[in-house]
C-alpha positions in Angstrom: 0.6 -14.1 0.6 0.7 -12.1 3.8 -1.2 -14.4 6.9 -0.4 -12.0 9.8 0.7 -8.1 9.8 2.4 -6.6 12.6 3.0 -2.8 13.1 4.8 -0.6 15.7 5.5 3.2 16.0 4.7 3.8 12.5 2.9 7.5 11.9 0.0 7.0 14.3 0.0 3.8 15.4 1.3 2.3 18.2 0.9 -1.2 17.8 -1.5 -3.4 15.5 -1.3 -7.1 14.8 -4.1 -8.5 11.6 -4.4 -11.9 12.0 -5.8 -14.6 9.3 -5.6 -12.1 6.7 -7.6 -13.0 3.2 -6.5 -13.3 -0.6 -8.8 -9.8 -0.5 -9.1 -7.7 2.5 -10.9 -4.7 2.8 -10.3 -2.3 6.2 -13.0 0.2 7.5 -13.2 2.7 10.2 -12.6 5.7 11.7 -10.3 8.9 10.3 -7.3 9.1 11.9 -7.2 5.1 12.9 -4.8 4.3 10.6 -5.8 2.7 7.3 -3.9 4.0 5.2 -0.6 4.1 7.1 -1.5 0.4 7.6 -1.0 0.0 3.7 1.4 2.2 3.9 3.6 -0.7 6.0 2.7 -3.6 3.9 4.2 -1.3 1.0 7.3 -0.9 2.7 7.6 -4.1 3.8 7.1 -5.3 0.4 10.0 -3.4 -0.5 11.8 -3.6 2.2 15.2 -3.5 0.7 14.3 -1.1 -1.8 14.8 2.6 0.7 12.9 5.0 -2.0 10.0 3.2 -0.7 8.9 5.8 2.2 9.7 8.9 -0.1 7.1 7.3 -2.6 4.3 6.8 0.1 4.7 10.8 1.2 4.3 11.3 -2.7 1.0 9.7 -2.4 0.3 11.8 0.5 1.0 15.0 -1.2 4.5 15.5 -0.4 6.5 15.0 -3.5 9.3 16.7 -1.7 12.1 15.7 0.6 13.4 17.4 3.6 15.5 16.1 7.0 12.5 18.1 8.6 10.3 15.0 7.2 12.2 12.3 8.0 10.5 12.8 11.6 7.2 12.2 10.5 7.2 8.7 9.9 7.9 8.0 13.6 5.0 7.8 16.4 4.6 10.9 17.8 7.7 12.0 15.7 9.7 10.2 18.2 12.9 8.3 15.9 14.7 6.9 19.0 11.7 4.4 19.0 12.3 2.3 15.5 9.5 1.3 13.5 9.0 -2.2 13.3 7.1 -3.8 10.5 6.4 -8.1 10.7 4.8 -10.8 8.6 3.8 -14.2 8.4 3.8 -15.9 4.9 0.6 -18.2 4.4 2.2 -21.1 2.6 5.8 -21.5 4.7 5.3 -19.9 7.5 8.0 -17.8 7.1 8.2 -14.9 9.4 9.3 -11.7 8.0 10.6 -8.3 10.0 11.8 -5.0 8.5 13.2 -2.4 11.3 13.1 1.1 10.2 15.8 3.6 12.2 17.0 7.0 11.9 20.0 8.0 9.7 22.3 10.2 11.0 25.2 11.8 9.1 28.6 10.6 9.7 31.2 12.9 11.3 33.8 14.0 9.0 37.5 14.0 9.8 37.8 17.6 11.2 34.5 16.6 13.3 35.7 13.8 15.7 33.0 12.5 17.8 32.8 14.2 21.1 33.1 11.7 24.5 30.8 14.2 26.5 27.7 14.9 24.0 25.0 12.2 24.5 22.7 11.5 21.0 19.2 10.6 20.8 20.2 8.1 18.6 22.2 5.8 21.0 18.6 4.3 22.2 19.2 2.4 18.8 22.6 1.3 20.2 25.0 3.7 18.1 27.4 6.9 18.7 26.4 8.8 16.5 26.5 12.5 18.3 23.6 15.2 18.3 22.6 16.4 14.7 19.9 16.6 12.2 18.5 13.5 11.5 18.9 13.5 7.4 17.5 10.1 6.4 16.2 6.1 7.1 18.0 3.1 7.2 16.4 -0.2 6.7 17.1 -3.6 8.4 15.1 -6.6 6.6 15.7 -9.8 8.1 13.9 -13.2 6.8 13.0 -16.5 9.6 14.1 -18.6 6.4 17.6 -17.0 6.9 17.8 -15.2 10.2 21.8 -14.6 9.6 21.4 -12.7 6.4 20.4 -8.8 7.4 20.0 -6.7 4.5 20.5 -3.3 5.3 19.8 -0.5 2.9 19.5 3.6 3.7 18.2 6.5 2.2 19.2 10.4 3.2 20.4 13.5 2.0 23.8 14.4 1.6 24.9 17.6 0.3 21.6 18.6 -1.2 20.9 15.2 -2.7 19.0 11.9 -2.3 21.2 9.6 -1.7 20.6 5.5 -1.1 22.4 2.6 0.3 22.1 -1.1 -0.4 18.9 -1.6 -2.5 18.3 -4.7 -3.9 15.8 -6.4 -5.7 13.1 -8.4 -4.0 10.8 -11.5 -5.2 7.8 -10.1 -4.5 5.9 -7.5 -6.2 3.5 -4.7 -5.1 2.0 -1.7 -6.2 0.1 1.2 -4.2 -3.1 2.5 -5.9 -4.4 5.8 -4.5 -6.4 8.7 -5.5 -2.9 10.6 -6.6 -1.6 7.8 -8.7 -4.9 6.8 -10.5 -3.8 7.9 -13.6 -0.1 6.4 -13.7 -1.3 3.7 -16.5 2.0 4.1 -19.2 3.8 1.3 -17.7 1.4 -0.7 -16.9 -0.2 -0.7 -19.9 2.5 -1.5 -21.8 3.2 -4.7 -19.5 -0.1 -5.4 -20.3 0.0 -5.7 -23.8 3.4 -7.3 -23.7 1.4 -10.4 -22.3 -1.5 -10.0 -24.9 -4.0 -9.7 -22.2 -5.7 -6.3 -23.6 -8.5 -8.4 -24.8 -9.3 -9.5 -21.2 -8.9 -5.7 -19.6 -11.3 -4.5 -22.5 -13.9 -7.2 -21.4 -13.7 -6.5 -18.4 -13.7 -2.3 -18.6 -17.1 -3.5 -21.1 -18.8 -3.5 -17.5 -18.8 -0.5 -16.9 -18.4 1.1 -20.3 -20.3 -1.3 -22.8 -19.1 1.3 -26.1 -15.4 0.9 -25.3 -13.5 -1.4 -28.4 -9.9 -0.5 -27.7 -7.0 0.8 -25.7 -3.7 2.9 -27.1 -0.9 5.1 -26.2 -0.5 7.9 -28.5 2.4 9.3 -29.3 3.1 11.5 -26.1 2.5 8.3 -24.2 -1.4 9.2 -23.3 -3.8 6.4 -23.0 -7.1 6.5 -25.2 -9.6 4.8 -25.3 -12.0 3.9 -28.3 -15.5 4.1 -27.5 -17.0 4.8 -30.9 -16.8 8.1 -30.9 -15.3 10.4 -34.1 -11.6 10.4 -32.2 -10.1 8.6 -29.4 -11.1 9.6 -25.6 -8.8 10.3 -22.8 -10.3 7.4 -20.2 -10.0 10.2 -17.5 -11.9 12.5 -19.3 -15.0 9.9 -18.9 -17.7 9.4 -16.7 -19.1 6.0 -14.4 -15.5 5.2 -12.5 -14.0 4.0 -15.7 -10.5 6.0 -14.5 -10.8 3.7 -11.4 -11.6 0.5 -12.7 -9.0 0.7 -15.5 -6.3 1.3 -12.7 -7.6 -1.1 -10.9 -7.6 -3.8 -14.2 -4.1 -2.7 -15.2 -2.4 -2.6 -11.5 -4.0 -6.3 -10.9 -2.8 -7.3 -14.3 0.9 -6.0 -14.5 1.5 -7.6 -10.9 0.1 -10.8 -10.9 1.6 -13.3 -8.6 1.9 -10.1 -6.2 0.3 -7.4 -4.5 -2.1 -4.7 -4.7 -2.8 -2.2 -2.5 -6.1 0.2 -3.3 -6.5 3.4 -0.8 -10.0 4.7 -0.7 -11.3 2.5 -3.2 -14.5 4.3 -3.6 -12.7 7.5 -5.0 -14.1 7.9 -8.2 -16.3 4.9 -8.7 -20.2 5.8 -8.8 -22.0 3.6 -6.6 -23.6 1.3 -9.3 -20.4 0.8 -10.4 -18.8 -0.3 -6.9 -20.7 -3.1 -6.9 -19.6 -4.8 -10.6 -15.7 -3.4 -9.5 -16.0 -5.7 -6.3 -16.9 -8.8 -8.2 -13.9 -8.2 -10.9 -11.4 -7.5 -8.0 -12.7 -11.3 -6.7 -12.0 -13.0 -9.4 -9.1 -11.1 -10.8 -7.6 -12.2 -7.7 -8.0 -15.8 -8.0 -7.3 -16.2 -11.2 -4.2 -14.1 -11.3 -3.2 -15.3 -7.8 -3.0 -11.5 -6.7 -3.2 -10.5 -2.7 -5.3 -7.5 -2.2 -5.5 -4.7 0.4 -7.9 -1.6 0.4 -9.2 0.8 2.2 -12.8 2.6 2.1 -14.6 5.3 3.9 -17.8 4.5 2.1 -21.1 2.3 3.6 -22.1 1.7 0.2 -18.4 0.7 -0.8 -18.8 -2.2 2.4 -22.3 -3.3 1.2 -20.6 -3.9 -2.3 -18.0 -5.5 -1.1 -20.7 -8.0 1.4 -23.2 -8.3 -1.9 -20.3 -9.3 -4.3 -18.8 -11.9 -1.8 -20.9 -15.1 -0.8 -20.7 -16.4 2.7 -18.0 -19.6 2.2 -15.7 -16.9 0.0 -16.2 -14.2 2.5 -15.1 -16.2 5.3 -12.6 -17.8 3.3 -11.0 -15.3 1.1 -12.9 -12.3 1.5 -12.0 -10.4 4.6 -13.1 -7.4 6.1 -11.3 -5.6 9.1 -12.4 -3.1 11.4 -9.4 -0.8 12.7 -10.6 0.5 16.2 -8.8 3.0 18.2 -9.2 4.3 21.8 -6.4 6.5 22.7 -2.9 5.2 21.8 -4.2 1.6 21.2 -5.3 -0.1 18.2 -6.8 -3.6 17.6 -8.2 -4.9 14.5 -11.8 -6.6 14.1 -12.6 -9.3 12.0 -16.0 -9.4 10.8 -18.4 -12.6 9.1 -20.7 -11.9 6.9 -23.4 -12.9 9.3 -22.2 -9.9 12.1 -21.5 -7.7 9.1 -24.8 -7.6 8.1 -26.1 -7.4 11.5 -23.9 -3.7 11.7 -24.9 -2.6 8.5 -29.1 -3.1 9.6 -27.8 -0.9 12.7 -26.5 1.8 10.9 -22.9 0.9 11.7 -20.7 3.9 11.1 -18.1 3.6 8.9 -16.3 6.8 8.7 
């Protein structure tokens, strides 16, 4: 598990450092202060030799596209002669992680020598590469444990296509939950199942939706749920969060031993319901040893989250970080439950 994240010159922010990060940790505050880009780098991080990464966080964005014209956009002030560093300490060893993210620039063909009098933006990052489009990333992961080996792995265009460099498979696991990907359960599901721990997921979806009996992928792949009704019901299709929570079940199922990362975790989960969700993320993660990371907008979502946790796990392994902002600097605040409830009587704003 994650101890300590560190953040430069990704999207808006600057710099940030999280210090004595939880088993769960939920971040608050403003728009525009960087939650979700925050999750955004302990994704990439967690993949940090696996390039496709960034392309899949614009996907949950709303970009499902790629373009050199985006490549930009995942540099401060869409600025790529300043790399994007992303660090980590590991609670158990200690081990201090770093992934460096840099602009890709095409190579020069043979009929296109370099030029000894054309100076490139990118030779702040120490190469010669001369003035063009910038057309992708490149990656540089590097490990305390074994400061020698650098992994480097890239990810541009070349003639029309996505192209990658280097990927290779990493130890730990991670999955981003947001509102666009609430519904991507096939996979999962089936890992589920393949560890015969339905039984568990329906108890646990029971909470919310007492009538449900059973869980199965039809024969296009849809999942539908049994909740006594003449056919089988699309979980989407019903009421009281139940899209949410069964994400939330299958995500924290399928990567035990790893990580889960929840953006806006209120999206829709009535409030009744937030409260019951919060208690099954706390003990899900225990017992399945899962880190977790999310994000809310919602006072009622942090009043869950305070109600579901008692004061020895909430200062233990409940956390809850405030991201503040002023200008170009960031910090992060860590709240008890005892000053957390002092906010919340003063009408602490959230959003």
């Amino acid at each position: 598990m994650f101890n300590t994240i560190k953040i430069k010159n990704l999207r808006s922010i600057t710099e940030l450092e999280i210090d004595n990060l939880g088993q769960v940790n939920l971040f608050v505050g403003q728009n525009s202060h960087g939650k979700t880009t925050l999750l955004e780098s302990i994704f990439f991080l967690i993949g940090a030799t696996n390039p496709k990464l960034p392309l899949n966080a614009n996907t949950f964005r709303g970009l499902p596209y790629v373009s050199n014209k985006l490549w930009e956009t995942y540099f401060h002030n869409m600025d790529p002669t300043i790399p994007i560093e992303i660090g980590a300490q590991i609670h158990d060893t200690m081990e201090e992680q770093l992934l460096l993210i840099r602009p890709h620039y095409p190579k020069p063909t043979a009929d296109e020598p370099l030029s000894s009098d054309v100076v490139s933006p990118s030779l702040a990052l120490g190469d010669s590469e001369t003035t063009r489009e910038l057309d992708g990333l490149e990656l540089t992961y590097t490990s305390s444990e074994d400061p020698t080996n650098q992994i480097t792995s890239a990810v541009y265009i070349k003639n029309g296509n996505l192209t990658t460099e280097g990927t290779k498979e990493r130890n730990i696991r991670g999955v981003f939950i947001n509102p666009l990907t609430i519904y991507d359960w096939k996979i999962k599901f089936a890992e589920v199942q393949r560890k015969k721990q339905l039984d568990e997921v329906i108890s646990l979806l029971k909470e919310i939706e007492p009538n449900i009996s059973d869980l199965r992928l039809n024969e296009v792949g849809l999942l539908e749920a049994d909740i006594g009704l003449p056919k089988l019901m699309p979980p989407n299709l019903m009421g009281g969060g139940i899209a949410k929570f069964l994400s939330i079940a299958l995500a924290m199922f399928d990567y035990q031993n790893g990580i889960v990362l929840i953006d806006e975790l209120e999206n829709g989960l009535q409030y009744s319901a937030q409260h019951k969700i919060w208690e099954a993320i706390l003990n899900w993660a225990e017992g399945l040893n899962v880190q977790v990371f999310a994000t809310t907008h919602s006072i009622e979502c942090v009043k869950a989250f305070s109600n579901s946790a008692d004061t020895t796990l909430f200062e233990s392994k409940a956390k809850l970080f405030r991201i503040e902002r002023k200008d170009e600097k960031f910090r992060s605040v860590e709240y008890t439950k005892g000053l957390l409830a002092e906010s919340l009587e003063s009408n602490w704003e959230v959003r």
